[in-house]
C-alpha positions in Angstrom: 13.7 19.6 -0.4 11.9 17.5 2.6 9.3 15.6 2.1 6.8 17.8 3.6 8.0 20.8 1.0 7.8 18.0 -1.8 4.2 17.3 -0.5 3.1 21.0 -0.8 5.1 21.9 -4.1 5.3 19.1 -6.4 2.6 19.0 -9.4 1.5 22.4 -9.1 1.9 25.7 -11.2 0.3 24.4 -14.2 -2.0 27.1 -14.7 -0.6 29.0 -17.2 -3.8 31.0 -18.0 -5.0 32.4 -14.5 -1.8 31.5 -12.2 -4.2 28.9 -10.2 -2.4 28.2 -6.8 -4.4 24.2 -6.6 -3.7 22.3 -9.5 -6.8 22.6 -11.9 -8.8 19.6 -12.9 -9.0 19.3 -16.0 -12.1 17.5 -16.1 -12.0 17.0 -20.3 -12.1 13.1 -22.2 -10.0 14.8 -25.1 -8.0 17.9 -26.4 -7.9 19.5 -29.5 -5.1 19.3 -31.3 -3.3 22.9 -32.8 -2.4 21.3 -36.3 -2.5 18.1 -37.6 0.0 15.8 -35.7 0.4 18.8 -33.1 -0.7 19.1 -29.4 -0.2 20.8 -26.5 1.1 17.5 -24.6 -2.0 15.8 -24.6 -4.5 14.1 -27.0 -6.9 12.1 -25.2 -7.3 11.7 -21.3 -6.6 7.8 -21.2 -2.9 8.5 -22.4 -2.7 11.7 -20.5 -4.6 14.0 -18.4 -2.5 17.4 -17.2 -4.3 16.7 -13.5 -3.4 13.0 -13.6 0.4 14.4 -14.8 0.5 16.7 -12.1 -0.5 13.7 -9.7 2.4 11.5 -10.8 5.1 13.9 -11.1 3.8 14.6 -7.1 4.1 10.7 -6.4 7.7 9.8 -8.0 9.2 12.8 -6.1 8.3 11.6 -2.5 9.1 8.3 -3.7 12.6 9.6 -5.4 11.9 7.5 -8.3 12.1 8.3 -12.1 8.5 8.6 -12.9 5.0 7.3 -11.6 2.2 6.2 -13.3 -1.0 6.8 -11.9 -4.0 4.5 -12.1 -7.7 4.3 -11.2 -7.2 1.8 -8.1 -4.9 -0.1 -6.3 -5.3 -3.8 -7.6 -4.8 -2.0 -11.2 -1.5 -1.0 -10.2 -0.9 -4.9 -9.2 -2.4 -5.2 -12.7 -0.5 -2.8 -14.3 2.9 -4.3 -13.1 2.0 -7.8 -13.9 1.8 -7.2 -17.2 5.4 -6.8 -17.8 5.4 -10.6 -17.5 4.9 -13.6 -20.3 4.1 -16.8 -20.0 6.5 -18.8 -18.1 8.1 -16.2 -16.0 8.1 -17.0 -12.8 7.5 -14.5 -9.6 8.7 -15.3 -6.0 6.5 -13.4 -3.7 6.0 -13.0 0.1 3.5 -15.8 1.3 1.7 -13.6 3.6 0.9 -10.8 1.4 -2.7 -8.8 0.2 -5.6 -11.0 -0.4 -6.5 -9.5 -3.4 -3.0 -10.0 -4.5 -2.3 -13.4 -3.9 -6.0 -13.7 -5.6 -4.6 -12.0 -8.8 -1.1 -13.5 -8.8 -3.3 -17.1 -8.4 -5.6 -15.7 -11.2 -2.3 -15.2 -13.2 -0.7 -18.5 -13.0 -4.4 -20.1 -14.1 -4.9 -18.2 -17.2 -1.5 -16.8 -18.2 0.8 -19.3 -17.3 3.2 -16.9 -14.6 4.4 -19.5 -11.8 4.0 -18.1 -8.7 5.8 -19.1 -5.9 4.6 -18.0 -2.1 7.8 -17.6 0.6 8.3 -16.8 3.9 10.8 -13.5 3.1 12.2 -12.9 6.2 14.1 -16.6 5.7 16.5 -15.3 2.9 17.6 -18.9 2.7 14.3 -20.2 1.4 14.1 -16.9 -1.3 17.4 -18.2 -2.6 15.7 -21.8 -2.8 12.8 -20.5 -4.7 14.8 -18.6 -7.2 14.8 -20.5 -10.2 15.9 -19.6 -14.1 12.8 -18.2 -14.9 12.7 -16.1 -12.3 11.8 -12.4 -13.1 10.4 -10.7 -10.0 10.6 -10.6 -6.5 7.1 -9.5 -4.7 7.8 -7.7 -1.4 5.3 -6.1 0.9 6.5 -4.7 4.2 5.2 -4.6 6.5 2.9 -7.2 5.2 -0.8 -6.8 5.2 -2.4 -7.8 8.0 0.4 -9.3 10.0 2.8 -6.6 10.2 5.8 -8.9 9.2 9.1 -6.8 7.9 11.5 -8.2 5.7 14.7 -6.6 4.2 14.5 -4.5 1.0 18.1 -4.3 0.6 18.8 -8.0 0.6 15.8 -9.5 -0.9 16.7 -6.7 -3.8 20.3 -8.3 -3.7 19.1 -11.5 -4.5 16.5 -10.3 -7.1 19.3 -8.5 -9.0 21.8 -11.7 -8.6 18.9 -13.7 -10.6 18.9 -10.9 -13.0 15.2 -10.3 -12.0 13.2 -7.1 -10.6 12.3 -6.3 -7.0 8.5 -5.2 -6.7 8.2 -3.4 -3.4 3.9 -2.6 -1.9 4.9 0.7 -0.2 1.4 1.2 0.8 1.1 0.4 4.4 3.9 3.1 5.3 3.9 5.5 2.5 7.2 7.7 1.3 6.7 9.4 4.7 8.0 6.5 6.8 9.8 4.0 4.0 11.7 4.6 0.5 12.3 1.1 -0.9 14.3 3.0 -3.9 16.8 3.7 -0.7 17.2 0.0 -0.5 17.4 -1.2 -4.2 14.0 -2.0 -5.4 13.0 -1.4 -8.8 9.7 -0.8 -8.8 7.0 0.7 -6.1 3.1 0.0 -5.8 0.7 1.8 -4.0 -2.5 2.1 -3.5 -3.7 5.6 -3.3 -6.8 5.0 -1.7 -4.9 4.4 1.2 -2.6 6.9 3.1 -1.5 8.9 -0.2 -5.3 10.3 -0.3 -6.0 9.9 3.2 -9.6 11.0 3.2 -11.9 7.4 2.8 -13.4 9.4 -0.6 -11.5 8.3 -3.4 -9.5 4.9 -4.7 -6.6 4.8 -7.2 -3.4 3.2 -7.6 0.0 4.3 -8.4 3.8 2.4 -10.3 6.7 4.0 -9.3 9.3 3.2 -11.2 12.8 4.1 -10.4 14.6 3.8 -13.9 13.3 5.7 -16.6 12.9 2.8 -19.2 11.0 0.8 -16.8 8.7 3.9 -16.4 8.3 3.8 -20.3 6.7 0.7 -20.4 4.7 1.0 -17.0 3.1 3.9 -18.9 2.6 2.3 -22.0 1.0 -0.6 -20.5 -1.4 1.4 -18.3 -2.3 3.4 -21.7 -2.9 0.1 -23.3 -4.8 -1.6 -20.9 -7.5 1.0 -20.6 -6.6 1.4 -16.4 -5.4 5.0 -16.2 -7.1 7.5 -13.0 -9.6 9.3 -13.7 -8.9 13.3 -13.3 -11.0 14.1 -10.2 -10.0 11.1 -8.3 -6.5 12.5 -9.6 -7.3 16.3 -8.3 -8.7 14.5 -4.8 -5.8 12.4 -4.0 -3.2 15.2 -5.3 -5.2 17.1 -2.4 -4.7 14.7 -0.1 -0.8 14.4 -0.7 -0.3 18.2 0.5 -1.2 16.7 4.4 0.1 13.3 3.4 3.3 14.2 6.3 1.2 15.5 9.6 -1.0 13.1 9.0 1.5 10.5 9.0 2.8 11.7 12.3 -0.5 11.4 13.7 -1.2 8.5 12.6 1.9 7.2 14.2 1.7 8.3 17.5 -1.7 7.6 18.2 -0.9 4.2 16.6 1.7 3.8 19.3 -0.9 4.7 22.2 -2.9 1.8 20.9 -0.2 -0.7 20.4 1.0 -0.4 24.1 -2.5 -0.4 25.6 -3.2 -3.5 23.8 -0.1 -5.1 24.5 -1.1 -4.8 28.3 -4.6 -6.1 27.9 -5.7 -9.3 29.5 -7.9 -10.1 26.8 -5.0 -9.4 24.0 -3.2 -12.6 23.1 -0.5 -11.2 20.6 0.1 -7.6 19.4 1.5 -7.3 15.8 3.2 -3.8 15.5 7.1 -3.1 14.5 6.8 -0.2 16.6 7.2 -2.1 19.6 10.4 -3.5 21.0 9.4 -7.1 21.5 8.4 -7.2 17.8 10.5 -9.6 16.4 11.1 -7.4 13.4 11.9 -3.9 15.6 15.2 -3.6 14.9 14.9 -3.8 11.0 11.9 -1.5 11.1 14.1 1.0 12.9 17.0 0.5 10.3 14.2 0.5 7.2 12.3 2.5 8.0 11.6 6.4 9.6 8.7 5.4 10.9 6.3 2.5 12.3 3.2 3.6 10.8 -0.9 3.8 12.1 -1.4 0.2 11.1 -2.0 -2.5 14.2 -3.5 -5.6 14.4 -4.1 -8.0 17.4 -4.8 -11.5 17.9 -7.8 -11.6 20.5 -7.8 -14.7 23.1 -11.5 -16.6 22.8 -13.6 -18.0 20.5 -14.9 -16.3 17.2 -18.5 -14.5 19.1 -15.6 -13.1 21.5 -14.1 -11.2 18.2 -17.6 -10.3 16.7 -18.8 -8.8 19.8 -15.2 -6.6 19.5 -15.7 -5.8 16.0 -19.6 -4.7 16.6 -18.9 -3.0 20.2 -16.7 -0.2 18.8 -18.4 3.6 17.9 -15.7 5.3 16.7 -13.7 2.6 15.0 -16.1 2.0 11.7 -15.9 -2.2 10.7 -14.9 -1.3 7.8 -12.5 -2.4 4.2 -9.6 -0.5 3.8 -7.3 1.8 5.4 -5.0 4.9 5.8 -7.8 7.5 6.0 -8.1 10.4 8.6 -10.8 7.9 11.0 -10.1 5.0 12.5 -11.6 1.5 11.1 -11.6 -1.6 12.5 -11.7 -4.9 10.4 -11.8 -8.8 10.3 -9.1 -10.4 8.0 -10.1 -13.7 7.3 -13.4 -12.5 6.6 -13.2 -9.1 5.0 -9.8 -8.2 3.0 -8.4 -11.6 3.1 -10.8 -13.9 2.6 -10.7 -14.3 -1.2 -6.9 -15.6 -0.4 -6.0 -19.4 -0.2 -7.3 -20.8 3.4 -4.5 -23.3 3.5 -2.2 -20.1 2.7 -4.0 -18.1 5.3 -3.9 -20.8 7.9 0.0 -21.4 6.8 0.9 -17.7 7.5 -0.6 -17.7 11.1 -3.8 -15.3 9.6 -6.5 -17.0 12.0 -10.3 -16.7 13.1 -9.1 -14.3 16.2 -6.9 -11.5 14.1 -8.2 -8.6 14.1 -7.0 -5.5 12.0 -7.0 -1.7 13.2 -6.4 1.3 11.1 -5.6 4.2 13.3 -7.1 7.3 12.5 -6.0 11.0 13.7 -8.4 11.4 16.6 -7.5 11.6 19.8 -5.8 8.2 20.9 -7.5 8.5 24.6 -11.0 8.3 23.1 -10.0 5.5 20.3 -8.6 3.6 23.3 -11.6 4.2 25.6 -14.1 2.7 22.4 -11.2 -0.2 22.1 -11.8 -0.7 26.1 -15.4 -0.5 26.6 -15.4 -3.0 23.1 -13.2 -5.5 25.3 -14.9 -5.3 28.2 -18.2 -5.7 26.8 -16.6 -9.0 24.9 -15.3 -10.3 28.3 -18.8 -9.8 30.0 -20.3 -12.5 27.6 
């Protein structure tokens, strides 16, 4: 089936009792059992919720992946996956990736002992360098948050597997619509469903796909033990969300588009990061990696930082805002707001300045986000 059938379809007809169309939730902490040692599939909702099941069988089949474990956000999937490692174990990961996960892998390698190292991933050369012995993971995220930077799956999952190691793909900016990194040899897939899975800005969770069964095994034991498992109405939300998960995608991507190559004109614009456009430096990967360039853009404005504040307070329709991926548009400051727990000589290394500024595109009307992006840059020139 297509995706958009897979979207609709998947996780549903579990209402055996009334023949539900919508997936019940089934809003319960525990289950009785129907003899001692005998269930109906589940015990207690930590280990296993039938909404939350429903929610991850709907996740692994857009992702074509074994199985999915769903959790209650998105840094407890990063969570979730790092706890397959020990002590010692070593993870090479991209050097301009999520705040919040370079702040967790740093948090790692303080009180657990997991060597991290932080690469530039589109120079295969210097991957290869930093593979070492104790190398067990490979941390990819493309396109990279906030930069938009691609790398190759296929060959950063070659040299994973050559080092007898995994390759950890952050799927989150593009979604299943627009990028399968199983495709391309990864291993394992993190999202965060607060983002475009749910799509709605009412709702965070976090999901593990994994593509090989046993893998899957001990994501879900892991979650189960940790205590990190979704909750079943954020489950029942983002399941809801997932049914619209491909038009909105679309729409998301052409209005993203619209706003790329208005800004890309602007006099005021310094630098436009968005593989959509040709004179990306990462097009033509994007176009071989990808079906899609998603509704994520981010600029680098020319001035000083009051020139950036005055564009980040002079929108009305893009909200300065966290996050990402929901139905309105948000505008955001990096180095302030979602990155600014990572390392500032990392940030500064990765080209993250004072003057980038993040946009998620929403699925209004692109001519009226671009007039609010306009009258913002005017108003900033005026000053």
């Amino acid at each position: 089936m297509k995706l958009s059938t897979i979207a609709v379809h998947t996780g549903v007809n579990k209402d055996s009792a009334y023949n539900s169309v919508i997936t019940p939730i089934y809003q319960t902490s525990t289950f009785r059992f129907e003899d001692i040692g005998t269930t109906k599939g589940f015990d207690y909702t930590r280990s296993g919720n039938p909404t939350r099941r429903a929610l991850e069988e709907s996740i692994a089949a857009l992702e074509g992946g074994a199985d999915a474990s769903v959790v209650a956000t998105g840094m407890g999937a990063v969570t979730t996956a790092l706890t397959l490692f020990k002590t010692g174990d070593h993870i090479v990961c991209t050097d301009d990736c999520y705040g919040g996960t370079e702040r967790l892998l740093r948090t790692y390698a303080e009180h657990f002992g997991i060597l991290v190292t932080h690469v530039n991933m589109r120079d295969l050369d210097a991957v290869r360098a930093a593979v070492t012995p104790a190398t067990r993971a490979l941390w990819i995220e493309t396109p990279s948050n906030p930069l938009l930077n691609v790398v190759d799956i296929r060959a950063l999952s070659d040299i994973a597997h050559e080092a007898n190691a995994m390759s950890i793909v952050d799927n989150t900016f593009l979604s299943p619509v627009n990028q399968r990194p199983f495709e391309f040899g990864a291993d394992l897939i993190i999202h965060s469903t607060t983002k475009y899975l749910n799509g709605h800005s009412d709702v965070v969770g976090g999901a593990v796909v994994s593509r090989m069964p046993e893998t899957a095994e001990k994501i879900k034991y892991l979650s189960n033990a940790i205590g990190i498992t979704a909750a079943p109405f954020d489950c029942w939300l983002t399941l809801r969300g997932i049914k619209t998960l491909v038009p909105r995608m679309r729409e998301h991507e052409a209005n993203a588009h619209k706003v790329a190559l208005y800004l890309d004109a602007h006099p005021l614009v310094g630098k436009v990061f968005y593989p959509g456009l040709p004179a990306h430096p990462d097009h033509a990967l994007a176009s071989r990696q990808q079906t899609g360039f998603g509704g994520m853009v981010s600029f680098e404005l020319k001035g000083d930082r009051d020139a950036v504040n005055r564009v980040l307070m002079g929108t009305k329709l893009f909200a300065l805002a966290e996050s990402l991926g929901g139905i309105e548009s948000l505008i955001e400051h990096p180095a302030s707001m979602s990155h600014a727990s990572m390392d500032p000589a990392l940030r500064e290394k990765v080209g993250l300045n004072e003057r980038v500024i993040r946009l998620s595109i929403g699925i209004e009307d692109a001519d009226d986000l671009i007039a609010d992006l306009d009258a913002a840059l005017a108003a900033a020139a005026k000053q």
